[in-house]
C-alpha distance (Angstrom), angle and dihedral (degrees) to the residues before:
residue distance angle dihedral
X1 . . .
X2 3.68 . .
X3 4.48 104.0 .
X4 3.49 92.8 31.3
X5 4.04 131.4 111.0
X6 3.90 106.1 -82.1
X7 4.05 87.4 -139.5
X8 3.63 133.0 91.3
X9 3.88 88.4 -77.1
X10 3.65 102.8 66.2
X11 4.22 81.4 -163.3
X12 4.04 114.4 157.4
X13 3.48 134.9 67.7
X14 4.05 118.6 -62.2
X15 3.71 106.6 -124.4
X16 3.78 126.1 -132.1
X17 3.66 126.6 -131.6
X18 3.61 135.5 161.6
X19 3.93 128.7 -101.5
X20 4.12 96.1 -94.3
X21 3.77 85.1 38.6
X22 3.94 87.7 47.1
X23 3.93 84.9 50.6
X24 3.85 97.1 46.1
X25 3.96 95.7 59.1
X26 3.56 101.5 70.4
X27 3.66 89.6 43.2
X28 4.07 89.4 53.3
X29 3.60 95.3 50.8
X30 4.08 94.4 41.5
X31 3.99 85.1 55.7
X32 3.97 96.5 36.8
X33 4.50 88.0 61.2
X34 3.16 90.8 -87.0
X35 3.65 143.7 -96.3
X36 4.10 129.5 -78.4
X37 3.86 78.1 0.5
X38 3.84 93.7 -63.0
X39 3.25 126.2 112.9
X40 4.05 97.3 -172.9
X41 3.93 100.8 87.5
X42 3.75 117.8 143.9
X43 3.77 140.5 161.8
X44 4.08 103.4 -98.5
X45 3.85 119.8 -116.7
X46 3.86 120.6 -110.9
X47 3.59 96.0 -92.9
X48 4.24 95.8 49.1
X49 3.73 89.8 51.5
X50 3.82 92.2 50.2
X51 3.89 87.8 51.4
X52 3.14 86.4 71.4
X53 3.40 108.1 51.1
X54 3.86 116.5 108.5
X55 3.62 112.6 -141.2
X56 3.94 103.7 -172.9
X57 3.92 83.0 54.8
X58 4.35 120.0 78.9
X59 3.85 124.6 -165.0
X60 2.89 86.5 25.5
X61 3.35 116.1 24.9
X62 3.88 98.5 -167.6
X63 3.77 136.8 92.9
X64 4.01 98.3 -82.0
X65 3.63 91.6 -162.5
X66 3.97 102.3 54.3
X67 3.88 83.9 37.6
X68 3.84 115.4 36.0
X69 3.60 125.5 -162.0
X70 4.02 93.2 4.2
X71 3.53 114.5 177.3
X72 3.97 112.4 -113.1
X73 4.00 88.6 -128.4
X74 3.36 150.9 97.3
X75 4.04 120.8 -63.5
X76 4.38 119.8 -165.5
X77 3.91 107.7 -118.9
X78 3.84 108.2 -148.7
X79 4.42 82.0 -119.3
X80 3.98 105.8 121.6
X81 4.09 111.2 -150.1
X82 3.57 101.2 -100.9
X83 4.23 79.4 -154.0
X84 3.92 98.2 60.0
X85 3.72 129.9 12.3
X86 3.90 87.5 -144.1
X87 4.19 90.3 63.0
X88 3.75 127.4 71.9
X89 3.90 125.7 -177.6
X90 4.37 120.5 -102.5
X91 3.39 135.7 -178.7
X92 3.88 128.9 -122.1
X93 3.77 108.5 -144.0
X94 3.26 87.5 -175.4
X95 3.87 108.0 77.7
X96 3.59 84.6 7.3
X97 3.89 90.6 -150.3
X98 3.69 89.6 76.8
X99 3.48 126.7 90.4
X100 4.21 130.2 159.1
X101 3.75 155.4 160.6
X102 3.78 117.6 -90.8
X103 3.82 132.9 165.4
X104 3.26 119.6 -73.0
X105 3.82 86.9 -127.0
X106 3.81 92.3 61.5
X107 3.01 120.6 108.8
X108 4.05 127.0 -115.0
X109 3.61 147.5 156.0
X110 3.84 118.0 -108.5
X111 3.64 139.1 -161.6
X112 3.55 128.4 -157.9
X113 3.94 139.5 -131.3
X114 3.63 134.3 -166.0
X115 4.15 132.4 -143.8
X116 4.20 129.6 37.4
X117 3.44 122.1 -31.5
């Protein structure tokens, strides 16, 4: 999660931003060289961030080995509401079923991916 160690740790606090914050990062570090010497970051799409939900797990409901320390939150997708230009879609990684539309000046943690859509 974005403000955490970029080990195997993960420790520190996950920072919260909101959605045209969320959106900026990836464009900061593409432009700055890069980051981890890639320069492809971007904030995953509804759908990826779901993929990666685990279901069987609770608060939180992610795969605690492949991500350490993950905050049992709510991460920004890079999905716009399609029913109000002032909503954009999260992720709760805390029941991990539960996804919703928030304001886009809420704020929320966010994770990153790399590559194509």
């Amino acid at each position: 999660s974005e403000g955490q160690a970029n080990d195997t740790s993960c420790t520190g606090s996950a920072l919260t931003y909101t959605w045209q914050q969320a959106l900026q990062i990836p464009q900061t570090l593409n432009t700055s060289g890069g980051f981890a010497g890639h320069s492809d970051w971007r904030l995953p799409n509804l759908k990826e961030l779901r993929s990666i939900v685990e279901e069987a797990c609770y608060s939180p409901s992610i795969n605690s080995t492949r991500f350490p320390n993950a905050p049992s939150s709510n991460f920004w997708s890079a999905s716009a509401y399609a029913g109000s230009s002032s909503y954009a879609w999260y992720v709760n990684f805390h029941y991990g079923n539960s996804y919703d539309f928030s304001y886009r000046s809420s704020s929320r943690h966010v994770r990153l991916v790399r590559g194509g859509q």
